[in-house]
N, C-alpha and C positions, 0 to 999 in steps of 0.2 A: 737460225741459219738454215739457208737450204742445205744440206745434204751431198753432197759427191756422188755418183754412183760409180765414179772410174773402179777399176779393178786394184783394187789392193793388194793385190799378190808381189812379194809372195806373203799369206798369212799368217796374223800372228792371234792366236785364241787364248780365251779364258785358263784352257785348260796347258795351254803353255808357259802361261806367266803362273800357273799353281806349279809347274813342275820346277823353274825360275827361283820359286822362294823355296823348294826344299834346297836346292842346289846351295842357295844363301845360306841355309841356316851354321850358324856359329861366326858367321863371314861379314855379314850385313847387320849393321845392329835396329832393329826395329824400334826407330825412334819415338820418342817421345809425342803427345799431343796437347796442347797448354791451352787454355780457354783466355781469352781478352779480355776483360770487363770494360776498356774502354772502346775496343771494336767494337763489341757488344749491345754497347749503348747509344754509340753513331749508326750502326746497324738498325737497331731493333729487333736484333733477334741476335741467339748464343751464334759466339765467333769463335772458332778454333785453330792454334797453330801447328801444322804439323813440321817438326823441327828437323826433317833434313840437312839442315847447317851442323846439327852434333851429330850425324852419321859420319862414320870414318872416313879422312879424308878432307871433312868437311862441307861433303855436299853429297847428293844421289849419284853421283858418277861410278862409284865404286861399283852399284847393284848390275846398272846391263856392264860393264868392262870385265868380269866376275864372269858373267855370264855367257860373253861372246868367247873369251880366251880359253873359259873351261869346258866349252865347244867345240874347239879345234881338234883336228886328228892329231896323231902323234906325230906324224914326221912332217906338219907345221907348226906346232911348237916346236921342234927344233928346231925348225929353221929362223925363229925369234919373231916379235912382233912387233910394228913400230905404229906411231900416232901423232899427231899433230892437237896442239892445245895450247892457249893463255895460260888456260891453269887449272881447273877442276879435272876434264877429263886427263891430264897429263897424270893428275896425284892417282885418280881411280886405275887406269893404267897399269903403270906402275907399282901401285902395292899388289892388285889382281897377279899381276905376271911375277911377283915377289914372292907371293903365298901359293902360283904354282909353278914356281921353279922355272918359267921359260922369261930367257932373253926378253929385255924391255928396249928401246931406242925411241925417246921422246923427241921431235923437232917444235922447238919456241920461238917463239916471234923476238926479236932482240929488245923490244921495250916489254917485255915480258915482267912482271915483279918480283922482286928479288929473294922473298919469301917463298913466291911458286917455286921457284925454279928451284932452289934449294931442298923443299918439302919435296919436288918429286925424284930428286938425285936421291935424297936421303931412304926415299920407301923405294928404293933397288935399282929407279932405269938411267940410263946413259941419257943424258940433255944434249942436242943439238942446238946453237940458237942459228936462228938463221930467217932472216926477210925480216919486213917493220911489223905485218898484219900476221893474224891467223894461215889465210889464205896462202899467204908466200909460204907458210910453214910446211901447208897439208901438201903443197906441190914437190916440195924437198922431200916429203916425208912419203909420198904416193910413185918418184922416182927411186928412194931408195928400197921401197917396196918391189918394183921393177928388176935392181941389177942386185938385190941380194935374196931374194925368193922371201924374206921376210910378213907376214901376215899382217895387213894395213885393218887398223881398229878403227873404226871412222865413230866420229862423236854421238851420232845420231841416224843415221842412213843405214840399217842392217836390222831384219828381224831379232836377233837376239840380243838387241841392245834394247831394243823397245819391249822387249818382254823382260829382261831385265828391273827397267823404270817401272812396269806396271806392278813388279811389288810393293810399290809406294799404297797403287789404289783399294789393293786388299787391304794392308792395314789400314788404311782409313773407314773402310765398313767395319774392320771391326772395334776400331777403337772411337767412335762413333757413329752406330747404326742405324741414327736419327738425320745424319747430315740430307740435305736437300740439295747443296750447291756447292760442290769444290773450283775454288780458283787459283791457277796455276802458270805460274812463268812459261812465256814460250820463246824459244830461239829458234833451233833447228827441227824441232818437233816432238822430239824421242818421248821426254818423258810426259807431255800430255796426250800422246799417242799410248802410250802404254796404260795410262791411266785411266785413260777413255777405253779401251779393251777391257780391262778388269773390271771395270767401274758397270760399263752400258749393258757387259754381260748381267750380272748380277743384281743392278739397280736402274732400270733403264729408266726410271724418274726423275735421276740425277741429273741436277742441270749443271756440267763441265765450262765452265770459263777460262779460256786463256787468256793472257795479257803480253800484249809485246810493248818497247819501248818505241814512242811516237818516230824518234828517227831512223828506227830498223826496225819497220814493220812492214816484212815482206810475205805474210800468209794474207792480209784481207785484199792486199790487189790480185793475188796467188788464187785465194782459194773465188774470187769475183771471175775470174779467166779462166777457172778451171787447172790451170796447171802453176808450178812453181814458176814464177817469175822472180828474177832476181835484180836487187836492188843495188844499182850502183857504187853507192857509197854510205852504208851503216853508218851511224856516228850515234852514240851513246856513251853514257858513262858506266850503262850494266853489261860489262865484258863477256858476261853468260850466257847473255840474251842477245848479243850484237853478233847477229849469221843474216847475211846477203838473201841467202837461200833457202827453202824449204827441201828438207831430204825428199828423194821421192816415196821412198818407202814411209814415214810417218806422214809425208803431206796426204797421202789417201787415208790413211784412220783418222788424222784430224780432221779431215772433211765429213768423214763418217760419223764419227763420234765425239766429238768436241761441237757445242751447242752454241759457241760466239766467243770470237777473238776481241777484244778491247784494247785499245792502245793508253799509254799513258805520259805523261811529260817529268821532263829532267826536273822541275818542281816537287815535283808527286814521288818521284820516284826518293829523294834528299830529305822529303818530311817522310816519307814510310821508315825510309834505315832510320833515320833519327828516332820516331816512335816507337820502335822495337829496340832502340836500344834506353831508350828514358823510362818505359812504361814496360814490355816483357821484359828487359835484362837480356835480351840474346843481340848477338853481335851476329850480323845479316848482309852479306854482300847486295849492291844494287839488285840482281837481277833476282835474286831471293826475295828481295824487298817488293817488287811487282806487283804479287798480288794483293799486298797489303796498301799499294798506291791505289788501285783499283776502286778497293774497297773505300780510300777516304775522298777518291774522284767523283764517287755518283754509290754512297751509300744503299741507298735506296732503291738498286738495282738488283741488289740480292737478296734471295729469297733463302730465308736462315729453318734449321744451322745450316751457318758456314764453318769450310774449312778451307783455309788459305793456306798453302801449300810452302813453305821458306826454303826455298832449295838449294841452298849453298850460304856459306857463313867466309867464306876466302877472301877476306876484304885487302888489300894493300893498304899497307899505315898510312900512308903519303895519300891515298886515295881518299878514307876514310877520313881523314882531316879537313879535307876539301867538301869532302859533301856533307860531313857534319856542320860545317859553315855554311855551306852552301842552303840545308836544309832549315838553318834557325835563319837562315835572311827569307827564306820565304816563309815562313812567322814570323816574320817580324822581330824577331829577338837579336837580329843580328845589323847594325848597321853601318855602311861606310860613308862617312862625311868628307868632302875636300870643302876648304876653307880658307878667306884669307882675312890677313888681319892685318894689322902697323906694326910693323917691326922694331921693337925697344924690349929693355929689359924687362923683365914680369911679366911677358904680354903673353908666353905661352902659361905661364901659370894663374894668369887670371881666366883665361878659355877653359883649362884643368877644371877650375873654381866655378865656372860655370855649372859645366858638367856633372860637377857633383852636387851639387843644387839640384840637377834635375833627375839625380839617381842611375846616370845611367855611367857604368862602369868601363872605361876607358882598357881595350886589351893590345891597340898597336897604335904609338903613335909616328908620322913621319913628318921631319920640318925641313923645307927649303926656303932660302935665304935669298940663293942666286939664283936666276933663270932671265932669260931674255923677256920672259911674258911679263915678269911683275920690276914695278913700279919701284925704284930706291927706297919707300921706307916702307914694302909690304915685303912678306912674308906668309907662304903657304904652306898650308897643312893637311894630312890625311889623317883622318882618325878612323879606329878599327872600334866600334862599340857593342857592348852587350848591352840589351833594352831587353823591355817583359812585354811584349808584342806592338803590333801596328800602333794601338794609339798612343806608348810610349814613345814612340821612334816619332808618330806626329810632335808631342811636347817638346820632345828635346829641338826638333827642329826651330817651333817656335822659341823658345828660350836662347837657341844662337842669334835668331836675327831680333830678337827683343833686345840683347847685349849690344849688338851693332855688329853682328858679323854678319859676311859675304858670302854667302851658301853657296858656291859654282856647283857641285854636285854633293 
């Protein structure tokens, strides 16, 4: 990547994000680092997880929210502080302003997950819901900043949130001092902004990869223009990573020190959570899962050790149902048949009988009778199947219409 040279100010340095992790210490838990042996091996070289998802909270939000609130002067934490969040930064928020005694006032998008919303009432602040998006929230949350003198914690847009995040990147020097390449979730910027400070200071070898999600990737038209431009209309299924916009303030350090943005697809993104949850055991919301998509997109891109950065574990159940499905149809392990047959008795349990011939394991079935489309003595069906990849999901295919069925989809 070319380089930026706009003015970054106002700065954020090495020696601000060392002063960041004393402020943390007993506050931020300095998570864990897990090695992959099947990254590893798709890779070609050692792949490392750094487990952000079990920091408190559930994700890095906690580090810069910690950091910007225990920054305030005194007679603006009295005055309370409010913030606008889906969910991670809401929880960071919230327990920060809990553990130091000032006023919290969260504003959530009303399709918010029921889990967030709860998680961050429970760790001390007051919930707003209010708009469908994010954005409708930070507006509620940026006027009630206005008429109550309230301190507005913005997600990612503030030096001390970005020194915050960049406690991430010291510990990854020191809990691997050999890494060559960190790759890390990008939204709004904050925390590969911070990473990139700690990191470039200290290792300027380091080659930092962000990833954003293909339909809200608004840094590589951004950082091609030179300045943030914003993206219409996001649409992801990684809530973490889905921001319109680049903060000003981190869009200049990721142009500085961030080495290549890679985008990745709602595929990639469904096989990475799935992997991390089959293969490491951790439970990895989409936008954590990123850089782990990255890496199964164009292995061979990274120059090891890696260390893929999992930044939040905050999945909604309903959600997680959906892309764990989602993630085994794109292996192949998962497949939806419609189908029609002759409508007489035994005729769905000879299709069953089929099936089981062919090993593949039947988890939803639907039967209609009646519909305008079909013929007096057909009968149509959906079936939901579990298969052991692509060229299972070919066999069974053949095995229906070897039987004599009508394979519509």
């Amino acid at each position: 990547m070319n380089h930026l040279k706009a003015d970054p100010l106002p700065r954020v340095t090495l020696d601000d994000v060392r002063g960041a992790r004393k402020m943390l210490a007993g506050v931020a838990r300095e998570t864990a680092m897990e090695g992959s042996r099947h990254l590893s091996q798709l890779v070609g070289a050692p792949v490392h997880l750094k487990c952000e998802n079990l920091q408190r909270t559930g994700s890095f939000k906690l580090r810069g929210a910690y950091v910007r609130i225990a920054g305030l002067l005194p007679e603006e934490r009295a005055a309370g502080v409010v913030a606008a969040s889906a969910g991670n930064h809401a929880q960071g928020v919230a327990l920060a302003s809990s553990l130091l005694g000032v006023r919290a006032t969260v504003f959530m998008p009303n399709g918010a997950p029921l889990p967030k919303i709860s998680a961050t009432r429970e760790y001390g602040a007051e919930v707003r819901l209010h708009g469908q998006v994010v954005d409708e929230s930070l507006a509620a949350a940026e006027e009630y900043a206005r008429e109550t003198g309230a301190v507005l914690i913005h997600p990612f847009d503030h030096p001390d949130i970005i020194t915050g995040q960049g406690t991430v990147g010291l510990e990854i020097l020191e809990q691997c001092p050999e890494v060559r390449t960190i790759v890390v979730g990008v939204g709004g910027g904050g925390l590969a902004a911070g990473i990139g400070v700690a990191v470039k200071a200290l290792r300027p070898d380091v080659r930092i990869v962000g990833v954003q999600a293909e339909g809200a990737a608004a840094y590589p038209p951004s950082l091609a223009a030179g300045r943030p431009v914003a993206l219409p209309n996001p649409v992801t299924m990684a809530d973490g990573i889905r921001v319109g916009r680049p903060g000003d303030v981190p869009f200049a350090l990721v142009g500085e020190y961030v080495d290549e943005v890679r985008t990745v697809t709602e595929d990639e993104l469904a096989t990475a959570l799935l992997l991390c949850l089959e293969r490491a055991k951790l439970v990895v919301e989409p936008a954590g899962a990123s850089p782990v998509a990255a890496l199964l997109g164009n292995p061979g891109a990274f120059e090891g050790p890696v260390v893929a950065v999992l930044s939040g574990g905050n999945v909604d159940p309903v959600l997680l149902q959906r892309v764990l499905r989602h993630g085994m149809a794109a292996q192949g392990r998962y497949l939806a048949v419609r189908l029609r047959l002759t409508d007489r008795p035994g005729a769905l349990a000879t299709l069953l009988g089929v099936l089981s011939v062919a090993d593949a394991n039947v988890l939803d079935v639907g039967h209609v009778r009646t519909d305008p489309r079909l013929g007096l003595t057909e009968a149509e069906v959906d079936l939901h199947l579990e298969t052991k990849g692509p060229a299972h999901c070919a066999e069974v295919g053949r095995a229906l219409r070897e039987a004599g069925y009508t394979v519509i989809d």
